[in-house]
N, CA, C and O of each residue as an XYZ file, in Angstrom:
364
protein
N      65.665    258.315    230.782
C      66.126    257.114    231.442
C      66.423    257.439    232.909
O      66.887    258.516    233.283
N      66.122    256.439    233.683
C      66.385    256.757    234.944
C      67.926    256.627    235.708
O      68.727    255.722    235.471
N      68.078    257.422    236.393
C      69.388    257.104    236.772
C      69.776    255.732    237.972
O      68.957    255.379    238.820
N      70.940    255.197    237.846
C      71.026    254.168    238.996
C      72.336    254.235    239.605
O      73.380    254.612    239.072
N      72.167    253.851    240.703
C      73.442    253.980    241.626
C      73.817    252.552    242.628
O      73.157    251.573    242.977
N      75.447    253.086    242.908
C      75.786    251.852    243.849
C      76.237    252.241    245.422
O      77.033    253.171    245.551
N      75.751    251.558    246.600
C      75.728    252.305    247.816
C      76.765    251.124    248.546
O      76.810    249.896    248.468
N      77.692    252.314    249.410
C      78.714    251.468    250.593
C      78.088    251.750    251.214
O      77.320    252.673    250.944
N      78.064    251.094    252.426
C      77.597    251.403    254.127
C      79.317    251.416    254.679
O      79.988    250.485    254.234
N      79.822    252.114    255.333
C      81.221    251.888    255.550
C      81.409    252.531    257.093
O      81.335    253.702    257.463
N      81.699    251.212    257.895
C      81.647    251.294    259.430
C      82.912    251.999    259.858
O      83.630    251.730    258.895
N      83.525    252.599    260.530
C      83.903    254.056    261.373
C      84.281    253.357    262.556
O      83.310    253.070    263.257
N      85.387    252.993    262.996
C      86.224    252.864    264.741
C      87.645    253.760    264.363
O      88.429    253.872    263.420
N      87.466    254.248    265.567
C      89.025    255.077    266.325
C      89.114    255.574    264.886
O      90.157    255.140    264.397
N      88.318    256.433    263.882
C      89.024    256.993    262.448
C      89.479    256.358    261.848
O      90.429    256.756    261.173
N      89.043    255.038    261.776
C      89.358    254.040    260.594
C      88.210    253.067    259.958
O      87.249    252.731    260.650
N      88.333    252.701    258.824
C      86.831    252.050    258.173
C      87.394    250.819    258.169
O      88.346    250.471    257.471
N      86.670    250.020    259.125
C      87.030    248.885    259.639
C      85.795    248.384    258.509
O      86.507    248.204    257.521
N      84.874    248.168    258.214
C      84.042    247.344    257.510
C      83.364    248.085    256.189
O      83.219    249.291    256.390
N      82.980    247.703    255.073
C      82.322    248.102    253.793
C      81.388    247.070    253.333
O      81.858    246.007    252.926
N      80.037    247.268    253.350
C      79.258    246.384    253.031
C      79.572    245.163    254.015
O      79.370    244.073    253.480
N      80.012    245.109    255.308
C      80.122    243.877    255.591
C      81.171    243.539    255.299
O      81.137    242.345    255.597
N      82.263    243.763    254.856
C      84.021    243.473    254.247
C      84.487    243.675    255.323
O      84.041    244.548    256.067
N      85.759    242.696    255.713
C      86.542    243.579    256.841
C      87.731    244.570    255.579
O      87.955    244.111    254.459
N      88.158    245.507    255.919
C      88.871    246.100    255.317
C      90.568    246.558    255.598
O      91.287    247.277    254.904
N      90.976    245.595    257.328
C      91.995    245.668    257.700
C      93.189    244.983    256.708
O      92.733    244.241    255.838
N      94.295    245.103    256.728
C      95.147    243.870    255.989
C      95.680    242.996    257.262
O      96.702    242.357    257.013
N      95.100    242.845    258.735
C      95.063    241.625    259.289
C      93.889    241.122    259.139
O      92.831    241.516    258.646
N      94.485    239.580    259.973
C      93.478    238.688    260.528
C      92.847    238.941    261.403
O      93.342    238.658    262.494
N      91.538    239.551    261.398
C      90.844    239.422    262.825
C      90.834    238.696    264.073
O      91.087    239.124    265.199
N      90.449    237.337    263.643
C      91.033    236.402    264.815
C      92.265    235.915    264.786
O      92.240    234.873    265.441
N      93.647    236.174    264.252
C      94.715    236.276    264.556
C      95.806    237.632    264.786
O      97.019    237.654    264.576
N      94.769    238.907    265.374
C      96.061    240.208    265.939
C      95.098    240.702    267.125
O      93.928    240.398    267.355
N      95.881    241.473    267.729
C      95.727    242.330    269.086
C      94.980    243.605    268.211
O      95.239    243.949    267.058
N      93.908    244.220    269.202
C      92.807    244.867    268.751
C      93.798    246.230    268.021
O      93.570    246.371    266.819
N      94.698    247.075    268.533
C      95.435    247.349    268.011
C      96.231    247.587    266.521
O      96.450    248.611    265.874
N      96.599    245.976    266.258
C      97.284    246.125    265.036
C      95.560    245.934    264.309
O      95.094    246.513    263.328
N      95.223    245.405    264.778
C      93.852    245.255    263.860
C      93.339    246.303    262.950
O      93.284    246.242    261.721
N      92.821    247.670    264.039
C      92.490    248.784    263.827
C      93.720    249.659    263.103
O      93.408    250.743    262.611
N      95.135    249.206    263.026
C      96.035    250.067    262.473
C      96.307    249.529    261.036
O      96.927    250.016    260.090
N      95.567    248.248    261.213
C      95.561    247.751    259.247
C      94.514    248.283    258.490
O      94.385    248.249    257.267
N      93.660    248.857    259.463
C      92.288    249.533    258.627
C      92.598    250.717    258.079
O      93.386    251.326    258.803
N      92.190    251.533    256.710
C      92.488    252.777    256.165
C      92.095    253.881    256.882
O      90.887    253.980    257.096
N      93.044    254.986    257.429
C      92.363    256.471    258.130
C      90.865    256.178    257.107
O      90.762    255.580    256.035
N      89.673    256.976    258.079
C      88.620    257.774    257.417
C      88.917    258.325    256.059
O      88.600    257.897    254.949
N      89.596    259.372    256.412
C      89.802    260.496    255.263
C      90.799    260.334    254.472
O      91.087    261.369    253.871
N      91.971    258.710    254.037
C      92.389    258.217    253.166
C      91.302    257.744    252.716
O      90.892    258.316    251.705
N      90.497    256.646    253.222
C      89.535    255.906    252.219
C      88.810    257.588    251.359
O      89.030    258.252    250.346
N      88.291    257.605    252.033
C      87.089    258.867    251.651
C      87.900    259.577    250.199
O      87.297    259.702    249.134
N      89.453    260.027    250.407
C      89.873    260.797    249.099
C      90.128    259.697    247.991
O      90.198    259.996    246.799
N      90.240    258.614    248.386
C      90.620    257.238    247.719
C      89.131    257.022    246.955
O      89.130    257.106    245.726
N      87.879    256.750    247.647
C      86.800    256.527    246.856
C      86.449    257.948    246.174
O      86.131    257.850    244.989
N      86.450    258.967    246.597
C      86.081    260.010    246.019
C      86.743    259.616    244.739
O      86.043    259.162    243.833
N      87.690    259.716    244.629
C      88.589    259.242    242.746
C      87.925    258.535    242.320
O      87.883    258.598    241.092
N      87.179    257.650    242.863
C      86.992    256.557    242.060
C      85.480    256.602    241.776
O      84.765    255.607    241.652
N      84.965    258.281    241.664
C      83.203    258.295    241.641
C      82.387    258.538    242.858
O      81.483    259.370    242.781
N      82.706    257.606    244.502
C      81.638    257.527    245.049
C      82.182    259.021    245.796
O      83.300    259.530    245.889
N      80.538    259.527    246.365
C      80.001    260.373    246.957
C      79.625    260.055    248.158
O      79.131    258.947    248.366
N      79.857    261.335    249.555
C      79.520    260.568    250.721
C      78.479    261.415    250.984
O      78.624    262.635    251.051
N      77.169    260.699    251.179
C      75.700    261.261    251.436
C      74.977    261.256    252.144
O      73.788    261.482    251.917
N      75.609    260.921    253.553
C      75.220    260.446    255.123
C      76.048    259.979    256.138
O      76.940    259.178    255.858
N      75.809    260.532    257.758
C      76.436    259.829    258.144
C      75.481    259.181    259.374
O      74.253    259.238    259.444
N      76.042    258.802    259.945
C      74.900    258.520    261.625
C      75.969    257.398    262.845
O      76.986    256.736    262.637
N      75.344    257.567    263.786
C      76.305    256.832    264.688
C      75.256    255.718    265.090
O      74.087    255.761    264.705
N      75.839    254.579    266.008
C      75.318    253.321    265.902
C      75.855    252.270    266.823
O      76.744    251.562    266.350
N      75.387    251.989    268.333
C      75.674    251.267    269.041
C      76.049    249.886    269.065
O      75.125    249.159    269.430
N      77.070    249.325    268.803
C      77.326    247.809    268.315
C      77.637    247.104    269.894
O      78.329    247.427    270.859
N      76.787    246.053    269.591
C      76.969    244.880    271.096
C      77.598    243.755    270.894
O      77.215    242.922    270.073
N      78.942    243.587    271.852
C      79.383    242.311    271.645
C      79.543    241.810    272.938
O      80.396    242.124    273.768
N      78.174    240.588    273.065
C      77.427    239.927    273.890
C      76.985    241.020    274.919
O      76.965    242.194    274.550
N      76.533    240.589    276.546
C      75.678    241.518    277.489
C      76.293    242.573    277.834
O      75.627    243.598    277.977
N      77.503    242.592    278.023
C      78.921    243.860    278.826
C      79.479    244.049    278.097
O      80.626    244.178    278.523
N      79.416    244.225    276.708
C      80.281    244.945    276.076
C      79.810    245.681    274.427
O      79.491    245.043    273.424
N      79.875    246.784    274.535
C      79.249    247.666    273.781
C      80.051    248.692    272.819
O      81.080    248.778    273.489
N      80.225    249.346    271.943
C      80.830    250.292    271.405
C      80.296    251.001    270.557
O      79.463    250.401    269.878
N      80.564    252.901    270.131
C      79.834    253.703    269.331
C      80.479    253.261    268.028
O      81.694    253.079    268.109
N      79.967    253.069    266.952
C      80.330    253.284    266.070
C      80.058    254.364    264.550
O      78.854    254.460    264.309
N      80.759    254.971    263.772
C      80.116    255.721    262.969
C      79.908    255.171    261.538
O      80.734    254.461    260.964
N      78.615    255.605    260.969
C      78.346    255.155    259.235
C      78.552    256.021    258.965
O      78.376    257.126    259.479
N      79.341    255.405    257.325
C      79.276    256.733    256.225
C      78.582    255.885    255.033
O      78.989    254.820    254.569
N      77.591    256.518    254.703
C      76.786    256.151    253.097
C      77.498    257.177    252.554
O      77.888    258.308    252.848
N      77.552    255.970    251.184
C      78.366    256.692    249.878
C      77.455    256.185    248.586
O      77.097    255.008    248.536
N      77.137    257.025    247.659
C      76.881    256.567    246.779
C      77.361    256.900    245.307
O      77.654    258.033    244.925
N      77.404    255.647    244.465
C      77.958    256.347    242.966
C      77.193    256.209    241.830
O      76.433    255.255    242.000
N      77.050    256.685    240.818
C      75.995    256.669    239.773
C      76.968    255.375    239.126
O      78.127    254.973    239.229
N      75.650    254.992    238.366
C      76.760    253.699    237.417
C      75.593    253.870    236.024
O      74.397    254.158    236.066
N      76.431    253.583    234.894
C      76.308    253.780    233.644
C      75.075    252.617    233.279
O      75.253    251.400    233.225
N      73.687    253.403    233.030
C      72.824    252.172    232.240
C      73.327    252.635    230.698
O      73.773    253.592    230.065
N      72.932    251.292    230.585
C      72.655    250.999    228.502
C      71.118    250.661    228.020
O      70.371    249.752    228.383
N      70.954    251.530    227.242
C      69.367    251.215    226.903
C      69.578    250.035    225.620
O      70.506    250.119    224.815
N      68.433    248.821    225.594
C      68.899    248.058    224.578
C      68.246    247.823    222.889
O      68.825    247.074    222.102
């Protein structure tokens, strides 16, 4: 049987995983806090990372990645791919 798996893409500012699949992952409101508290509601890197590690996923890549918001304003950001095996049932 073949094996199958489930993949995060999990976006990287100032050492914190601001996005998962597209999730924001702060416990603010984006369009209601200062960039600040924003980024300080997001989990350190390496909390999430020991946090999913428990829970199965594996981190199996990383890469960096220029994000544009509109003509003048730009920022690096880092990916982490994670992936976890998930249980088939043959029927």
């Amino acid at each position: 049987m073949a094996k199958a798996f489930k993949y995060r893409v999990c976006q990287v500012q100032m050492a914190r995983v601001t996005f998962v699949n597209g999730h924001w992952q702060g416990l603010q409101v984006p369009e209601n806090s200062d960039p600040a508290q924003l980024y300080n509601s997001c989990p350190m890197v390496w909390e999430y990372l020991e946090s999913a590690g428990k829970d199965g996923w594996e981190l199996v890549a990383t890469t960096e990645q220029a994000v544009r918001y509109g003509p003048e304003m730009s920022n690096m950001v880092s990916l982490l791919f994670l992936k976890k095996e998930v249980a088939q049932y043959s029927n």
